[in-house]
C-alpha positions in Angstrom: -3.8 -17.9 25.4 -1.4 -15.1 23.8 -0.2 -16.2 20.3 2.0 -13.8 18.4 3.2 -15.8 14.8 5.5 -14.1 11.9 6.2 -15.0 8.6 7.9 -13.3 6.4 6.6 -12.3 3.1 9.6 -12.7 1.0 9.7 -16.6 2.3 5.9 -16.8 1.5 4.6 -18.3 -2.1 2.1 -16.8 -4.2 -0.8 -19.1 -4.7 -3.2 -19.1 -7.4 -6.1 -20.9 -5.8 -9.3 -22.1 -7.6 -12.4 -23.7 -6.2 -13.7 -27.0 -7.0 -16.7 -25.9 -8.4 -14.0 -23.3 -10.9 -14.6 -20.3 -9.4 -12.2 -18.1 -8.0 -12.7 -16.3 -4.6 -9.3 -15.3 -3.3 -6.6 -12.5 -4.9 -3.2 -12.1 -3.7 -3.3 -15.4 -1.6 0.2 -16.0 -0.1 1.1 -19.3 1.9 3.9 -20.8 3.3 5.3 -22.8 6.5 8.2 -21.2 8.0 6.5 -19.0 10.2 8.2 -18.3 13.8 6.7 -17.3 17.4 5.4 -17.8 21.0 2.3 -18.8 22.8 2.1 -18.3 26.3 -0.5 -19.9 28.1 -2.4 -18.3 30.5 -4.6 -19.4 33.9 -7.2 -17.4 35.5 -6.7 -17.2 39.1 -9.5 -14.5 40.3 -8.9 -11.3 38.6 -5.1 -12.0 37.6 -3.3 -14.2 35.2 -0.8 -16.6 35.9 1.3 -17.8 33.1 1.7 -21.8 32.7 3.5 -22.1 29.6 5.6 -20.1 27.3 6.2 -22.0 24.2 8.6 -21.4 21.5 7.7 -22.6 17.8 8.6 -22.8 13.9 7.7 -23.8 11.0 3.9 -22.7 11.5 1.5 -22.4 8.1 0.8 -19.4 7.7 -1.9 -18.3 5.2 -3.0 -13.9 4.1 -5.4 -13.4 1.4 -8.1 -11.1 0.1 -11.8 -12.9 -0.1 -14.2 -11.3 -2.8 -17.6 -12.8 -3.2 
């Protein structure tokens, strides 16, 4: 499988995310759902790859944040 998604920052939100248990682990956290893209599914047949499907889609989550511990 080949999977190659975009979203586009200025479509994205800014979340302010906190734990359950109050703490918070994530800075600059952005989210949102209109991401765009393909997948193209692949099958092995020896050494070579034979595609099967090529698959259009939108509207994909699309999450990019910064973890601290």
């Amino acid at each position: 499988m080949r999977t190659n998604i975009h979203c586009r920052k200025d479509e994205m939100l800014k979340i302010n995310y906190e734990a359950p248990d109050g703490t918070k682990k994530h800075n600059s956290l952005w989210n949102g759902g209109t991401g765009k893209g393909r997948i193209k599914l692949y099958e092995k047949c020896g050494k070579d790859l034979k595609l099967i499907d090529d698959i259009s889609v939108t509207h994909v989550g699309c999450e990019y944040g910064e973890f601290s511990e």
